[in-house]
C-alpha positions in Angstrom: 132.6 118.8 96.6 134.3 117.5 93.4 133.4 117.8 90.0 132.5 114.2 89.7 129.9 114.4 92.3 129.0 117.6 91.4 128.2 116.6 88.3 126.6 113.1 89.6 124.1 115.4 91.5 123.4 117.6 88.6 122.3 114.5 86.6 120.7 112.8 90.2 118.3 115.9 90.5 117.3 116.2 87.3 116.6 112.7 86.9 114.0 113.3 89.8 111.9 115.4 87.9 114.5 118.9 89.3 114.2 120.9 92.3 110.3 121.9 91.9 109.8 118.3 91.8 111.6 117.3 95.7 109.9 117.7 98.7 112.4 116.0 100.3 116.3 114.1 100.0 118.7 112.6 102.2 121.0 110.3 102.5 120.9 107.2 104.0 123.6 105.0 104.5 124.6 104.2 100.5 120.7 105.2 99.0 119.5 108.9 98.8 115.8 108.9 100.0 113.6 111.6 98.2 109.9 112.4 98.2 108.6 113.6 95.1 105.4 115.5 94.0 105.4 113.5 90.7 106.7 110.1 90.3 105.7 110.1 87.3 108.8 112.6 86.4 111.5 110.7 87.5 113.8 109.1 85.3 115.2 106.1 86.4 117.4 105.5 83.3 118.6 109.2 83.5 119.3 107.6 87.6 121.2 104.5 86.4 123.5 106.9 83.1 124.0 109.4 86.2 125.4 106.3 88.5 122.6 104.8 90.3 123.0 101.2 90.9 119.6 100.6 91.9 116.5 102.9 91.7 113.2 101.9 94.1 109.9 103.7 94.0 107.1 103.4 96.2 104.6 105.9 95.8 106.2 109.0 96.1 109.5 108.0 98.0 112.0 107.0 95.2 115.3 105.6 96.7 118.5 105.9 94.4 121.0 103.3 95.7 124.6 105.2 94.5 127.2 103.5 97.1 129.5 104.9 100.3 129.9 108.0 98.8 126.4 109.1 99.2 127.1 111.8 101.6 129.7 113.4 99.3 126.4 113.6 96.9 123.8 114.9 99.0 125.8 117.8 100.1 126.3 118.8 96.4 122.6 118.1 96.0 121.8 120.5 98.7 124.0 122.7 97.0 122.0 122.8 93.9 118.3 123.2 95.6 
């Protein structure tokens, strides 16, 4: 974990709405894949100021493109939940 991603992942889950809002997260190749209760709570510009370089969302799923270094972030992400 560094404080970069750390801090990436801070911004990431709160930009989904926080922890009481994710059913589910992982990463998948350069996109973290998340199932939220709410769409409606997610804030894709807070996605795109936190380093998202795409934000998709499709009912519920909400996909958060934020490169190679996804991994790095979903670990700190589990970290936070």
């Amino acid at each position: 974990m560094t404080p970069d991603s750390r801090q990436q992942a801070e911004a990431i889950l709160a930009a989904l709405g926080g922890v009481d809002n994710i059913d589910e997260i992982e990463p998948c190749t350069t996109r973290l894949r998340s199932l939220v209760r709410d769409a409606g709570l997610v804030d894709v510009t807070g996605l795109r100021a936190a380093g998202a370089f795409g934000v998709m969302i499709s009912g519920r799923v909400v996909q958060v493109v934020v490169g190679p270094h996804v991994d790095l972030i979903a670990t700190d992400l589990d970290d936070l939940m």
